[in-house]
N, C-alpha and C positions, 0 to 999 in steps of 0.2 A: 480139399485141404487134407495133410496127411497128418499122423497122429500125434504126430511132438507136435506141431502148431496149434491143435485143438489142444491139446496138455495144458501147454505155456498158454496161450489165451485164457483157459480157465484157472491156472494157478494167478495167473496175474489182477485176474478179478477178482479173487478169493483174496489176496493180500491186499488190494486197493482197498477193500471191504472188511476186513479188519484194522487196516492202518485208520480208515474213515469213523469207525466206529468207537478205536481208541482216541478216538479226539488227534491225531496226528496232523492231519491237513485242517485249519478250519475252514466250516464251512458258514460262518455269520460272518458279517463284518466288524467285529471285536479285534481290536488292535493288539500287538504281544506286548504296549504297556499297559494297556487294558487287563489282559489274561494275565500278566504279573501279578499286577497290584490286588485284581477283586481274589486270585486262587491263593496269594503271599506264597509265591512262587520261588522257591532259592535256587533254582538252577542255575550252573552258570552263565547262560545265556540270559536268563532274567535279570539275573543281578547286575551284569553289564550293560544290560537297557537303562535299569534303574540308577544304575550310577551314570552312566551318559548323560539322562536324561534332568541329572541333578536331583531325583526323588530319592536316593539313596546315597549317601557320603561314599568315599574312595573304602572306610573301613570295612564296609559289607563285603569288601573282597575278602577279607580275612577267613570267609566261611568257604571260600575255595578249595577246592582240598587239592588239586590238578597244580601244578606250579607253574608251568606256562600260560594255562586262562587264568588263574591269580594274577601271575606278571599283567596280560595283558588287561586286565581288572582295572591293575591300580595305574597303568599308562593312560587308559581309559580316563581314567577319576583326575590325573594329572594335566591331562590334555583338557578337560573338561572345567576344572576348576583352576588352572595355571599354577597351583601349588606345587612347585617341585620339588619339597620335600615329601613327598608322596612316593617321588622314583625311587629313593632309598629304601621303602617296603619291599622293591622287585627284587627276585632270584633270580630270576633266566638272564643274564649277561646279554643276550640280543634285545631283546625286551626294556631293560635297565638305559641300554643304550640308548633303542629309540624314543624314552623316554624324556631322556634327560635333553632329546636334542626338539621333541616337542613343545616342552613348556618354555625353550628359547623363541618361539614363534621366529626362527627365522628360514626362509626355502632354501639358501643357500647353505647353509649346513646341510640338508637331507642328503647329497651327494656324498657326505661321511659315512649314510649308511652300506654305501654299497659292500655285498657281501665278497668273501674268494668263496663261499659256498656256490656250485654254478646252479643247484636250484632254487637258489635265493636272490641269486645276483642281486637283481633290484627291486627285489620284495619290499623290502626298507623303505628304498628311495620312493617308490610311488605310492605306497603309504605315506607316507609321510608327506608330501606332496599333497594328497586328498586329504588327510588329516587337516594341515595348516589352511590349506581352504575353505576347508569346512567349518571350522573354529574362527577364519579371520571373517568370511564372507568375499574374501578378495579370489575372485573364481579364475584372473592372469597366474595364480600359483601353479592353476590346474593345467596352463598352457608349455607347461615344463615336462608333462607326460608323451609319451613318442607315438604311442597309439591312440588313433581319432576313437575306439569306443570307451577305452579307457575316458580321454577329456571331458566327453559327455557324461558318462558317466558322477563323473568330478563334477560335473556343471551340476547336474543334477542333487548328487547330494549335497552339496554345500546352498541349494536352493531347498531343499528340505528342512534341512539344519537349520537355515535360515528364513523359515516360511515363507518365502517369496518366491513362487514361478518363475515372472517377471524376472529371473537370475538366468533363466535357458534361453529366454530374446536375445542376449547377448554372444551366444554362439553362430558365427556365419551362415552357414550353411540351412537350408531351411528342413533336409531333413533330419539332422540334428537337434533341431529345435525340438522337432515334434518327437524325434527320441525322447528328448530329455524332458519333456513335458509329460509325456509318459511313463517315464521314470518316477517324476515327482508324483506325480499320484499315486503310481504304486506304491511308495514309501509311505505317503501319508496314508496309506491303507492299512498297511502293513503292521507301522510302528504307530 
């Protein structure tokens, strides 16, 4: 082995070993609304758990200080609780949009989102798409996506979302299933 490989192998276990030690990966199975709630954790990542999750109202966005994870905070808190007077908190214009087009619950507006940005093109739209699945439980939303790991995907969370497995039996194919079975554990691991 020559001597950048030995380097880069030891730098990279030196940083695994500090990342590990700053609590960065964990290593219990403590979920990150778990790790919120017991550390009252304000990050934006927390806070948008917590408001997902309905343990925290759409206002905890307001301690956001970022404007785009604020937006996407209070889309969160909107999506989540159907109060669409929530979307008029947002500032980001992208954000505001897909906001206002989620608490409509309906899939066929999502195609409104599509961007002329071409690294967004359909950022919007298949969010939006997993979103309204997610939120309805109706997993045929998820069959509007173009890419099969995307729909699994889809299948997957909105069977999270909706604690039932038994939501990935409904994808054809059998290794999809066992994808998205997969999936859903990880999630309930996770979150």
């Amino acid at each position: 082995m020559n001597n950048k490989k030995v380097a880069f192998s030891i730098l990279g276990v030196l940083i695994l070993g500090v990342l590990f030690s700053l609590g960065v990966f964990k290593t219990n199975k403590e979920s990150f609304t778990e790790y919120c709630q017991k550390n009252h954790d304000t990050s934006p990542v927390c806070i948008q758990i917590l408001v997902d999750k309905g343990i925290l109202s759409a206002t905890a966005c307001r301690d956001i200080s970022d404007a785009k994870l604020q937006s996407a905070c209070y889309a969160i808190g909107a999506r989540s609780s159907g109060a669409s007077s929530i979307c008029n908190q947002i500032t980001d214009n992208d954000w505001k949009k897909y906001c206002n087009v989620i608490v409509k619950k309906d899939p066929l507006l999502c195609k409104t989102l599509l961007s002329t940005d071409p690294i967004f093109k359909d950022y919007w739209v298949k969010n939006c798409y997993e979103d309204l699945a997610r939120s309805s439980g109706d997993v045929k939303i998820c069959n509007n996506l173009s890419q099969d790991y995307r729909v699994v995907e889809c299948y997957a969370n909105t069977a999270y979302y909706n604690n039932s497995i038994s939501i990935c039996d409904r994808l054809e194919k059998a290794t999809d299933k066992k994808d998205c079975r997969t999936q859903f554990k990880n999630l309930q691991q996770a979150y």
